[in-house]
C-alpha positions in Angstrom: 35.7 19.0 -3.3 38.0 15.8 -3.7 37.4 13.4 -7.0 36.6 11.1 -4.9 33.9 13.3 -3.0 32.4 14.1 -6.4 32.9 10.1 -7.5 31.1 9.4 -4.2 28.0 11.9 -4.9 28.1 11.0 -8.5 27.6 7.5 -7.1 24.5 8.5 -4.6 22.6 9.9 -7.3 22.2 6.4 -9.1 21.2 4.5 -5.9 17.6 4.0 -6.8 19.0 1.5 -9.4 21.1 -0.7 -7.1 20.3 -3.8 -8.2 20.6 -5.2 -4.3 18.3 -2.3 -3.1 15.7 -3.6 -5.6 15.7 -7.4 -5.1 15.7 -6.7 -1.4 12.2 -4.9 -2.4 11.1 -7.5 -4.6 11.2 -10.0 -1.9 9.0 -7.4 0.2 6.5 -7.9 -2.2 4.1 -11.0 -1.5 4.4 -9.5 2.5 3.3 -6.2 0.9 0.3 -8.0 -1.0 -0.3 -10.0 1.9 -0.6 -7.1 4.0 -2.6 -5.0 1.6 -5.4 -8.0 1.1 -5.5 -8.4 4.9 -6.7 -4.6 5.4 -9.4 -5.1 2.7 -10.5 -8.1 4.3 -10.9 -6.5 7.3 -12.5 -3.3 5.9 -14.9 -5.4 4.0 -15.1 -7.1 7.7 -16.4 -4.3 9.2 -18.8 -3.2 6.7 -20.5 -6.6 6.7 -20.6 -6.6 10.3 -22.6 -2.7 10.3 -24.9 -3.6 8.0 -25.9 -6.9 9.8 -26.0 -5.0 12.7 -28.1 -2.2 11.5 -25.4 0.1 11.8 -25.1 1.0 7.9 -28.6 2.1 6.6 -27.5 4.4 4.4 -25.9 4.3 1.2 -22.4 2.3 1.2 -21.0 4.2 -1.1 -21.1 7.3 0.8 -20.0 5.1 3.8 -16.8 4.3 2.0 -16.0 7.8 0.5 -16.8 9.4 4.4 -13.7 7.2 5.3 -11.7 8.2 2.2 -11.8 4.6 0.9 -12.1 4.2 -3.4 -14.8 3.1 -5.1 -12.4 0.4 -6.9 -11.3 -1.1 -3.8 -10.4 -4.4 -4.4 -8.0 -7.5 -3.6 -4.2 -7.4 -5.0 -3.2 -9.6 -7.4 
């Protein structure tokens, strides 16, 4: 392998620390949080909506752990 083959390789392996890679995922962040709140919303939606409908007259807990969602579901900061 060429020097600069193992230079280039060398190079791959610290990628996860580009410092471009990670403000470009920084700025994802409030869209991320935005788009995480918006799913709880909704799931706290549709539970509200069951219940009112009669649709949820058993324990909500064991609704939410049936569909694999946490206790500690909650908003992101």
């Amino acid at each position: 392998m060429s020097e600069k083959a193992e230079l280039e390789k060398e190079f791959a392996a610290y990628s996860d620390n580009d410092t471009a890679r990670i403000d470009s995922m920084a700025e994802l962040l409030p869209l991320m949080k935005m788009a995480a709140n918006a799913h709880t919303d909704n799931i706290y939606a549709i539970e509200d909506y069951m219940k009112r409908a009669g649709m949820l007259s058993y324990d909500i807990m064991a609704f939410k752990s049936s569909l694999g969602i946490p206790e500690e579901l909650d908003d992101v900061e």
